[in-house]
GUSEKE-724419 format. One line per field, with one value per residue (C-alpha): residue number from 1; x, y negated, z. Coordinates in Angstrom, 1 decimal, padded with zeros to 4 digits. Layout:
N
n: [NUM, ...]
c1: [X, ...]
c2: [Y, ...]
c3: [Z, ...]
end
This chain:
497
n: [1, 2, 3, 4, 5, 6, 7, 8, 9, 10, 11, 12, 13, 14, 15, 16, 17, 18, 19, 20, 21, 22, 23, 24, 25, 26, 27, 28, 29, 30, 31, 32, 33, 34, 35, 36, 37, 38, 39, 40, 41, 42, 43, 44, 45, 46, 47, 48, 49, 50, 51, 52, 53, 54, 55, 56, 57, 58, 59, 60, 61, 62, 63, 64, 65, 66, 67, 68, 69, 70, 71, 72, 73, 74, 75, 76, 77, 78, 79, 80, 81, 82, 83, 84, 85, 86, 87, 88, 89, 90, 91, 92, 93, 94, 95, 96, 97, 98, 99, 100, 101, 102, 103, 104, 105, 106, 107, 108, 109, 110, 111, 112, 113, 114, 115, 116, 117, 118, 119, 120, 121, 122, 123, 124, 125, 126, 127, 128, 129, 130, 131, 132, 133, 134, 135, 136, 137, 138, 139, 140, 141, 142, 143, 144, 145, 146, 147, 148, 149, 150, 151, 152, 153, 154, 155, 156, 157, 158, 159, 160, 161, 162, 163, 164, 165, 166, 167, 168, 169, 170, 171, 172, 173, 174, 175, 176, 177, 178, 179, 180, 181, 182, 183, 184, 185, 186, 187, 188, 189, 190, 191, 192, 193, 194, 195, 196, 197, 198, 199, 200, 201, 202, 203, 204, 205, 206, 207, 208, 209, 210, 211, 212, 213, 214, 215, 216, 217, 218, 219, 220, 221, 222, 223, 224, 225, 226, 227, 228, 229, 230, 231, 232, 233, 234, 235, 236, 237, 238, 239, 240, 241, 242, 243, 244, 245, 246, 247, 248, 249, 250, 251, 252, 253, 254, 255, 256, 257, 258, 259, 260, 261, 262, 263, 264, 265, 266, 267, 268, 269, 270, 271, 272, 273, 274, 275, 276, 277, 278, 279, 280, 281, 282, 283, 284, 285, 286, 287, 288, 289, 290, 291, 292, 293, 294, 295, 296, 297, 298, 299, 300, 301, 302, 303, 304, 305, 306, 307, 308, 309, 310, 311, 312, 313, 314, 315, 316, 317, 318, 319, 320, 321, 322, 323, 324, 325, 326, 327, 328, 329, 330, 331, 332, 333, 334, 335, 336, 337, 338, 339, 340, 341, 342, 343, 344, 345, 346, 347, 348, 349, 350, 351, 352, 353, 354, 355, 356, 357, 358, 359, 360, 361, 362, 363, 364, 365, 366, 367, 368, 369, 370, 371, 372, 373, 374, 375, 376, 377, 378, 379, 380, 381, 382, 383, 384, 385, 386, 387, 388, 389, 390, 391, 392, 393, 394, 395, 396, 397, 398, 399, 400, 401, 402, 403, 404, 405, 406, 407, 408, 409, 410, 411, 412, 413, 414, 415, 416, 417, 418, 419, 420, 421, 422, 423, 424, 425, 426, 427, 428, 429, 430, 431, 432, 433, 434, 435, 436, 437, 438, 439, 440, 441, 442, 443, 444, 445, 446, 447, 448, 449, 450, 451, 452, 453, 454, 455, 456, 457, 458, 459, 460, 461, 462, 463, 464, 465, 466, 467, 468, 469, 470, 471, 472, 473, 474, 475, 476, 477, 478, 479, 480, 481, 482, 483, 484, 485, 486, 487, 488, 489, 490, 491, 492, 493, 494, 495, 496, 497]
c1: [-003.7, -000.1, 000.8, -000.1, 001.8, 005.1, 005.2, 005.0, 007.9, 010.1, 009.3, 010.3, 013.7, 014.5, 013.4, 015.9, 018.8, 018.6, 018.2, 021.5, 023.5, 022.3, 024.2, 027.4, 027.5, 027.3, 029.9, 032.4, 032.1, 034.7, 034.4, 032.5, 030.6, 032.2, 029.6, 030.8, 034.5, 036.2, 037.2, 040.2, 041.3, 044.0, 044.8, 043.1, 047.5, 048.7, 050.3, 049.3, 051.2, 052.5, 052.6, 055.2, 057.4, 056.6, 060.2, 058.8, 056.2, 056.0, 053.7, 050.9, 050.5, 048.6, 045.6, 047.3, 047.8, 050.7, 052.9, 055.6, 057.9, 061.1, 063.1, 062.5, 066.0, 067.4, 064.4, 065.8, 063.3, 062.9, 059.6, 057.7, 054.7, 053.9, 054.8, 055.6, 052.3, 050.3, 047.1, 044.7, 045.8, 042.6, 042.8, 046.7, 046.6, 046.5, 049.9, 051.8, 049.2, 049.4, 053.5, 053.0, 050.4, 053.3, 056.4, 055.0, 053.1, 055.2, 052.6, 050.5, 048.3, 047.5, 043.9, 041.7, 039.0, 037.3, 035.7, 033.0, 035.4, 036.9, 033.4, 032.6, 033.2, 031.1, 028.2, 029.9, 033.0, 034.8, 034.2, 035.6, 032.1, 033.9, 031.3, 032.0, 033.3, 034.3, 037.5, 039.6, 043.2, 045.3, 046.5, 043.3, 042.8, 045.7, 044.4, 040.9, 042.2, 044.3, 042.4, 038.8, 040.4, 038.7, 038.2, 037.1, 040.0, 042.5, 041.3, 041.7, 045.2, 045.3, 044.3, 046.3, 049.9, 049.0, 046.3, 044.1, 043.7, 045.2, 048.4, 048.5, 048.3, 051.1, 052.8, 052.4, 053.3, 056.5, 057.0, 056.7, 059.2, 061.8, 061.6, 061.9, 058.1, 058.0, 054.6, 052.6, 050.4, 047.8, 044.9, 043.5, 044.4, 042.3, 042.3, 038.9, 038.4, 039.5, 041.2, 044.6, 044.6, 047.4, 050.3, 052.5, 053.1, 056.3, 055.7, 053.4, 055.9, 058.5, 056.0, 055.0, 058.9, 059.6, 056.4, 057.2, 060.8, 059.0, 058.4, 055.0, 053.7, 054.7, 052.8, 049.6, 049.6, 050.2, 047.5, 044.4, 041.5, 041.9, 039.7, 039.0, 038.1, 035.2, 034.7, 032.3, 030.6, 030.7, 030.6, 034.0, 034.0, 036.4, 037.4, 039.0, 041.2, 040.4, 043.6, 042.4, 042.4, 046.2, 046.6, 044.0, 043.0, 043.4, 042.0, 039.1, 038.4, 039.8, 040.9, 043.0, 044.1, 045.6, 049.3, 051.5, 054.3, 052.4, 052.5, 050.5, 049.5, 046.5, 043.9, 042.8, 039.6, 037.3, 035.3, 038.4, 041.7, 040.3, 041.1, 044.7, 046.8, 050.3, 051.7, 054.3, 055.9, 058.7, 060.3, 063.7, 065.1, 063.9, 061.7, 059.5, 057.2, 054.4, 052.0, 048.8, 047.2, 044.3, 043.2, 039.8, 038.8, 040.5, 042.6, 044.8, 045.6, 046.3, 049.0, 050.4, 050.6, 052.8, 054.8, 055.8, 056.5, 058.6, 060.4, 061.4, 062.7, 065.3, 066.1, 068.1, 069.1, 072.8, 075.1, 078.6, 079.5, 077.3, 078.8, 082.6, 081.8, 080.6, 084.3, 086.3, 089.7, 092.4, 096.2, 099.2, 102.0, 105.8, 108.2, 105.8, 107.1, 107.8, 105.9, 102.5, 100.5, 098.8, 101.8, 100.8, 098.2, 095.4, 091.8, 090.7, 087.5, 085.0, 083.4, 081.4, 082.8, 080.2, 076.8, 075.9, 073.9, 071.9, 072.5, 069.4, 070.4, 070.1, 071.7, 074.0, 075.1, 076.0, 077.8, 079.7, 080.4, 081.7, 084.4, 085.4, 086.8, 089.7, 090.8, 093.5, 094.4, 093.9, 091.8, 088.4, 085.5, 082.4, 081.7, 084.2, 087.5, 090.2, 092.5, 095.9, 097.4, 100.3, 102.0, 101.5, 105.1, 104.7, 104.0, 100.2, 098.2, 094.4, 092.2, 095.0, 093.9, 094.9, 093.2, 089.7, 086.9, 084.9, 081.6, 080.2, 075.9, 074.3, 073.3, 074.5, 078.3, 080.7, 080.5, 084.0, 084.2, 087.6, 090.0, 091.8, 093.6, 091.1, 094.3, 097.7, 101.0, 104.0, 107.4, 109.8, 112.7, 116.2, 114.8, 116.8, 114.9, 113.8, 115.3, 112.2, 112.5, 115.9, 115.6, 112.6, 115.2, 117.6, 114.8, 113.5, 117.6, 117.8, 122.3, 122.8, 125.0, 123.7, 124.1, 127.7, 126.5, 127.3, 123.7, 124.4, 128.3, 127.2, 124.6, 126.6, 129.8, 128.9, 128.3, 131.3, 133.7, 132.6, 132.9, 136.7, 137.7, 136.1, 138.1, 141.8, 140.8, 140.6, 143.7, 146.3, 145.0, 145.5, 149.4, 149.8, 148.5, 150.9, 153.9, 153.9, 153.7, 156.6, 159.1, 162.3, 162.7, 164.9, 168.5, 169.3, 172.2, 174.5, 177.4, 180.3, 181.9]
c2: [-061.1, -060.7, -057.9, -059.4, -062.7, -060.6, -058.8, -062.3, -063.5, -060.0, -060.9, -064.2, -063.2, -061.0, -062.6, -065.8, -063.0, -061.8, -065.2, -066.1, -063.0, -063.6, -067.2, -066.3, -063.7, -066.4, -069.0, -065.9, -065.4, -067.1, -070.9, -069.8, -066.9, -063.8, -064.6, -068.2, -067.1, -066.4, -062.7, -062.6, -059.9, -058.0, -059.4, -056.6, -056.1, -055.9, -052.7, -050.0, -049.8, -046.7, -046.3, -043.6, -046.2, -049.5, -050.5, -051.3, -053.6, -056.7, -060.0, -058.7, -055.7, -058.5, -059.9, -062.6, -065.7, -067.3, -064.4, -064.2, -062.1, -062.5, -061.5, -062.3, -063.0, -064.8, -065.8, -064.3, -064.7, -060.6, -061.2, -064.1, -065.4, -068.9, -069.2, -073.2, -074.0, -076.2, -073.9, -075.2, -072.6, -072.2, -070.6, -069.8, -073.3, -071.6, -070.2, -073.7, -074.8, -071.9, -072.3, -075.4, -075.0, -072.4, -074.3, -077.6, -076.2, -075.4, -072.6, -071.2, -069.7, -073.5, -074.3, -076.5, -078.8, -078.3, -081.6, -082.6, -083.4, -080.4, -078.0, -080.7, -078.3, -077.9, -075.4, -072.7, -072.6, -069.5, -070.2, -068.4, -069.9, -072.4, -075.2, -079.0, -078.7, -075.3, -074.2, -072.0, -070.6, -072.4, -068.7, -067.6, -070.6, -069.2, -065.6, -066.9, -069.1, -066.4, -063.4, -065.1, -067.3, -070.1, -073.5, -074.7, -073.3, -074.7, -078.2, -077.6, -076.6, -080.1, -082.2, -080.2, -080.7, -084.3, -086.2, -086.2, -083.9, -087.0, -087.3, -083.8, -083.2, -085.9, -083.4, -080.7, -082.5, -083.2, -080.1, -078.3, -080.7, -080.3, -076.1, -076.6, -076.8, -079.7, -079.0, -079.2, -081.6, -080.9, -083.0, -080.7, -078.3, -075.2, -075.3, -076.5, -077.4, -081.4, -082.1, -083.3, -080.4, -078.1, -076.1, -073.0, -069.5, -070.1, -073.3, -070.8, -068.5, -070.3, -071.4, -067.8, -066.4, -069.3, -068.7, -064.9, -065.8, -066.8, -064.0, -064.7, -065.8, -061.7, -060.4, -063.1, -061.8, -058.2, -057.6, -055.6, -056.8, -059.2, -059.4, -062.9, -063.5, -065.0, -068.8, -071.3, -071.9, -068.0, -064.5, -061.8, -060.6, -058.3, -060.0, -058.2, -059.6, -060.0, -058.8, -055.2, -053.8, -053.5, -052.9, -050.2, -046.6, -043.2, -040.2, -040.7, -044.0, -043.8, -047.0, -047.3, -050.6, -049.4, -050.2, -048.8, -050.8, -054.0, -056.5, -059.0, -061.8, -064.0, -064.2, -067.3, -067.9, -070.3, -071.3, -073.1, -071.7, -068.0, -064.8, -065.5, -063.7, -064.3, -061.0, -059.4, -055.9, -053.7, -050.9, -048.9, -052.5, -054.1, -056.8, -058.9, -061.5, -062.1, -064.8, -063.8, -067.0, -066.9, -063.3, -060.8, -060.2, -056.3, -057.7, -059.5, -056.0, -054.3, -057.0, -057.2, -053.3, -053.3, -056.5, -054.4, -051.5, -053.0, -055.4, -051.9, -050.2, -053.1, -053.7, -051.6, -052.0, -050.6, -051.6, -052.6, -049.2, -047.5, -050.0, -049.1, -045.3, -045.2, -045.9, -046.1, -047.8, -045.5, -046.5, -045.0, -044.6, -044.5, -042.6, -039.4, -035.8, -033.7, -031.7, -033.8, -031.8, -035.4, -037.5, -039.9, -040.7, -042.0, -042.7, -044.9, -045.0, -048.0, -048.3, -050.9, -052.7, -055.0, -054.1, -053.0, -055.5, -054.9, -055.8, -056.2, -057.1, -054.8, -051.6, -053.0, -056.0, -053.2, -050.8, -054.4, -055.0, -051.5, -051.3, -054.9, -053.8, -051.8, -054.5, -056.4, -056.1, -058.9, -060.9, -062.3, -060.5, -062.3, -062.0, -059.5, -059.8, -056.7, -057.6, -054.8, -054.6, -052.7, -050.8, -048.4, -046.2, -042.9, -041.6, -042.0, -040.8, -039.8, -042.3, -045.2, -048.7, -049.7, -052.8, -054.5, -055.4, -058.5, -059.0, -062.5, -062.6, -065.3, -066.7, -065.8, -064.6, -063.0, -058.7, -056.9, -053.3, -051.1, -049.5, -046.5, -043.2, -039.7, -038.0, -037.6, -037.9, -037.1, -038.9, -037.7, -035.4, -036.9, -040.0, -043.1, -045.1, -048.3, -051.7, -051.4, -047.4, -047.8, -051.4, -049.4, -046.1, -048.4, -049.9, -046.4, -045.9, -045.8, -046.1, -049.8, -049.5, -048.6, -045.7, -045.2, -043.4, -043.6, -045.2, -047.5, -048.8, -048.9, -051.6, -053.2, -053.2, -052.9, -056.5, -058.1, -055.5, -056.2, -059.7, -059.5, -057.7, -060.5, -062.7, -060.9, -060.5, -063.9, -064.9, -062.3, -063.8, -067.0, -066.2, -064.5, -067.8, -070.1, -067.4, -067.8, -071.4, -072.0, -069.4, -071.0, -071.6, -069.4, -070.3, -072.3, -071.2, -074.5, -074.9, -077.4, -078.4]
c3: [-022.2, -020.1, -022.2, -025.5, -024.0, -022.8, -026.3, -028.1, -026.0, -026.8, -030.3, -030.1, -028.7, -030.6, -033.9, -032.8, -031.8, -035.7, -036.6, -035.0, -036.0, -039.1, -039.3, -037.8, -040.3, -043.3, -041.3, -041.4, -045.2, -047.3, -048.1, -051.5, -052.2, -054.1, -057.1, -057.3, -056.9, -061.0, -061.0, -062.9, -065.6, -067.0, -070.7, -073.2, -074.4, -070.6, -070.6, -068.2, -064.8, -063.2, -059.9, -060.2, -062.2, -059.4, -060.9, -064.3, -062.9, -065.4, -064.7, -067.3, -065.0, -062.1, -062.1, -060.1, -062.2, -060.1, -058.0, -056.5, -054.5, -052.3, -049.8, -046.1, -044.9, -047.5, -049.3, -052.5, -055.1, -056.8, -059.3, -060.0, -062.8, -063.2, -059.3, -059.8, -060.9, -059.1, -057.4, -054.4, -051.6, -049.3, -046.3, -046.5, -045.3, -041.8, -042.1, -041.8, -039.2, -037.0, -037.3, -035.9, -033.0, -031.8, -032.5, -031.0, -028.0, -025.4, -022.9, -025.4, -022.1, -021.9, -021.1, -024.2, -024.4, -027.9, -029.0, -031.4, -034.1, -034.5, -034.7, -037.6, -040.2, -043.5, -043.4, -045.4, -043.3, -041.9, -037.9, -034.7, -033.3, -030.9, -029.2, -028.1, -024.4, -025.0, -022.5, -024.0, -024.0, -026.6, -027.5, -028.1, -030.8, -032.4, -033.0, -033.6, -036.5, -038.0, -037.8, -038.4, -040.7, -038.5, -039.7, -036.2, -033.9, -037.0, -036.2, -032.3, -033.5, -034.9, -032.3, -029.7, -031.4, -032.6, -030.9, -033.9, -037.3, -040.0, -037.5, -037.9, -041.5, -041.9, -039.5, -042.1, -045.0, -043.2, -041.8, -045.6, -047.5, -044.9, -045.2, -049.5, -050.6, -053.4, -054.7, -052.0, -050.2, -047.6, -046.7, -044.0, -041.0, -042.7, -046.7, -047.2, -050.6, -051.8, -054.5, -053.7, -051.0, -053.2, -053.9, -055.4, -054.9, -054.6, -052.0, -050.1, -049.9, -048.5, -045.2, -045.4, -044.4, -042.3, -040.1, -040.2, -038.6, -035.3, -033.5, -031.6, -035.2, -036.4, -033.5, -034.2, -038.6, -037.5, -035.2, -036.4, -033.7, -030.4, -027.5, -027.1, -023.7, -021.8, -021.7, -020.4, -023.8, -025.7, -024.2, -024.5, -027.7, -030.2, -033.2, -036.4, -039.3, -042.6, -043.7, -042.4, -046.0, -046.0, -042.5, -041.6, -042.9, -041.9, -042.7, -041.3, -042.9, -046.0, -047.9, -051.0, -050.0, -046.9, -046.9, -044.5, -044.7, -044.8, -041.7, -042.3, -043.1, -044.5, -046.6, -048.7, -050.7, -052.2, -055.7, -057.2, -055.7, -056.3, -053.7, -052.6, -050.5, -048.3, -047.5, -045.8, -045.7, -043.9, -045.0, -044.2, -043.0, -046.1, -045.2, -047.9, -048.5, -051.8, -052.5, -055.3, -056.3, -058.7, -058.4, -057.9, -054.0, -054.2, -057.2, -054.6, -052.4, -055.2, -056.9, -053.8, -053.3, -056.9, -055.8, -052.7, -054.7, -057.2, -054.0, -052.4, -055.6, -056.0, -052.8, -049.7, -046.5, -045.4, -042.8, -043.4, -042.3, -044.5, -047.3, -046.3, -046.2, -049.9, -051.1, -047.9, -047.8, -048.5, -047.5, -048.9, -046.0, -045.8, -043.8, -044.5, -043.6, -046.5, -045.8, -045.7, -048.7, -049.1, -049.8, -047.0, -048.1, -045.0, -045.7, -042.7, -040.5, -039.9, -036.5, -035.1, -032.1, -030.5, -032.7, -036.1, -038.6, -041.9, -045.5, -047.4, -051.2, -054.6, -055.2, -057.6, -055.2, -052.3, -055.4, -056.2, -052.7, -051.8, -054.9, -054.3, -050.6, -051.8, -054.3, -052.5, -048.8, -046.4, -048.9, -048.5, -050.8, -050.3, -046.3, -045.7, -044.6, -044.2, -041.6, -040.5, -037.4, -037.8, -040.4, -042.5, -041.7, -040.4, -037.6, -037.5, -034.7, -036.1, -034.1, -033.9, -034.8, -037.9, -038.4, -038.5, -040.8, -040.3, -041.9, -041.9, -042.6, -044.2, -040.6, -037.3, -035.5, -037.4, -036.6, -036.2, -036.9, -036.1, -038.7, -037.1, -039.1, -040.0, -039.3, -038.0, -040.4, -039.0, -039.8, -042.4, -040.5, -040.1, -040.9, -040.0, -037.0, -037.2, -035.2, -033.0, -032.0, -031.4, -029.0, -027.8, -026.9, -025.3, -023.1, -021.8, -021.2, -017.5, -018.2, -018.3, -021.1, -024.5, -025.9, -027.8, -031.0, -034.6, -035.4, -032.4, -033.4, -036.9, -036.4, -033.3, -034.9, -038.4, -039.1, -037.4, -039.0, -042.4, -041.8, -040.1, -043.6, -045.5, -043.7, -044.2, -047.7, -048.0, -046.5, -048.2, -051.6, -050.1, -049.0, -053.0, -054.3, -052.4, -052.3, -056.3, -056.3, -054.1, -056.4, -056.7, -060.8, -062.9, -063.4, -067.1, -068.7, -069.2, -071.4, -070.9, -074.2]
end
């Protein structure tokens, strides 16, 4: 009888263990099932895509119906399709909110309280499994929520920053008008469905590069698996993010959605808004940000793939150096030698002085900007500025400064780089010194007096000596003038009758 009543109870555990596992398995499904979520299409006339040609990419080519691309530092907008029409946005939702919970919480390693309102999520909900009274790091929250996609820790996020979830949402609201979003309006932390809960590609991708400006946010959307530590309520456990499709494979584990430029960084899904995804990718300098809205569950890694693709074959990354040497500034000199097979001719160097900075605009922008710096010295082309300090007469050592170029980015300090000659050009023989070498000779002079020498008398005495003949020219014609006015007047013959 014990062992028939010990085997019951071994069944009984395990039998609520699978029961349990089997439950947190459906919470961390997507806020609708994939047979309930539309699948979009291609249209029958889209033509093909080539992913040897990503450059050709047009909008037909996504199963996306809104997209949208642009650039992260200047949020330059490089492809778009119907990205200004109005979409729900699901769980991208947690972009803005995560922004927030780090922006308005001063020690993330703060410890949390998790209340009963913010575990009352619906049934269907994507969880991180948090429980009423639950302590947890704030931190912690904010990886949960991100890499879980977890409706639970997004309404801790809430209720931490603003006392309550609707003083938060207003927060939000705010928060996305004041960054440029003017179609969009939230009515919840997470993105669970509700009507008036929307907004745009383009909207999404606007809180997208702003969140993926903060620095602890990059780290949160580019991280593969976190270890969320023990608390009074849940055991330790590994979580991994659903964005792993783009950001894991390897031989191994091979995946054709694996994208190894890609750093993050969420996902976004339900029966109305569709699969959505925000992502964001690096490469050679060249950072970028895309939004699919409206598109099939792999669908939305593979638009994004070609939106990357197409972002990195229009766009580069240079320095100003790199800009300066494709047509560097050539001077032409006087006072050469004769004998200079050049003709005086100097091409000059560009060196950074403080630090070096990077350009990230198209290929023809940087072709534009190089051939507009030789136009006209010291003038202004764009953000860069030619500026000489001395010049350009002969002799020239190689390596002496000739003058700066100052570069100017879209934010932050201006970035000074250093002219100076590729070569030496000597001066032209017996050629006659300047005012400067010759107060400069006089100077290094150790006789008091200066030196008595034709050069020397010629300027000294030069001046005064033409001035002194001026002055008796003046007054002889002076005397001739009065001499002939005061000429007696010739005798008139007079006769007497």
């Amino acid at each position: 009888m014990k062992k028939i009543t010990a085997f019951l109870l071994v069944f009984i555990l395990l039998f609520t263990s699978w029961t349990c596992a089997f439950a947190a398995k459906k919470n961390s499904e997507p806020t609708a099932t994939p047979e309930k979520i539309p699948q979009p299409t291609l249209a029958p006339d889209a033509p093909e895509y080539d992913k040897e040609h990503p450059e050709n990419l047009v909008p037909e080519q996504l199963y996306a119906a809104s997209a949208i691309l642009m650039t992260q530092d200047k949020g330059e907008v490089i492809f778009e399709k119907d990205a200004d029409a109005v979409r729900y946005p699901a769980s991208m939702t947690k972009i803005l909110t995560v922004l927030l919970g780090i922006l308005y919480v001063d020690d993330p390693e703060q410890m949390v309280t998790v209340s009963e309102t913010a575990v009352n999520v619906p049934s269907d909900s994507s969880t991180m499994y948090l429980k009423a009274g639950e302590e947890i790091r704030f931190i912690d929250v904010l990886y949960g929520t991100m890499l879980l996609s977890a409706n639970d820790g997004a309404n801790v996020i809430a209720e931490t920053v603003s006392g309550d979830i609707p003083h938060f949402v207003d927060l939000m609201n705010e928060s996305a008008a004041n960054i440029g979003c003017i179609n969009t309006h939230f009515e919840n932390a997470h993105g669970y469905h509700d009507d008036n809960h929307y907004s745009t590609a383009r909207d999404i991708a606007i809180i997208a590069r702003e969140a993926m400006r903060n620095d602890l946010f990059r780290q949160i959307a580019g991280t593969v698996s976190y270890q969320l530590p023990k608390t009074n309520k849940n055991r330790a456990r590994s979580i991994t993010t659903k964005t792993e499709y783009m950001l894991t494979g390897s031989e191994d584990n091979p995946n054709q959605y694996y994208y190894e430029n890609a750093t993050g960084i969420k996902t976004g899904s339900h029966s109305h808004s569709g699969y959505c995804f925000a992502g964001a990718a690096s490469r050679d300098g060249v950072e970028l940000v895309s939004v699919v809205m409206f598109t099939g569950r792999k669908a939305r890694w593979a638009d994004t793939i070609k939106l990357m693709d197409y972002g990195f074959s229009q766009y580069m990354s240079v320095t100003p150096v790199e800009i300066f040497n494709m047509n560097p500034i050539t001077i032409v000199t006087s006072n050469y030698s004769t004998s200079d097979t050049q003709n005086g001719k100097l091409q000059l160097v560009c060196t950074p002085v403080d630090q070096n900075v990077s350009i990230v605009t198209t290929k023809s922008e940087i072709d534009r900007i190089a051939e507009s710096l030789t136009d006209v010295f010291d003038s202004v082309t764009n953000t860069f500025q030619i500026q000489y300090t001395r010049d350009f007469r002969a002799p020239i050592k190689a390596g002496e400064e000739i003058g700066y170029m100052y570069y100017t980015p879209p934010y932050g300090e201006t970035v000074r780089y250093l002219l100076t000659a590729s070569r030496t050009i000597d001066q032209r023989e017996n050629a006659p010194k300047t005012l400067e070498e010759i107060v400069a000779e006089t100077y290094a002079d150790p006789n008091p007096f200066p030196p008595f020498n034709f050069e020397f008398c010629l300027i000294l005495f030069g001046p005064p000596l033409v001035l002194i003949a001026v002055i008796i020219l003046l007054i002889r014609r002076h005397k001739k003038k009065r001499t002939h006015k005061m000429r007696a007047p010739a005798p008139v013959n007079r006769y007497v009758k």
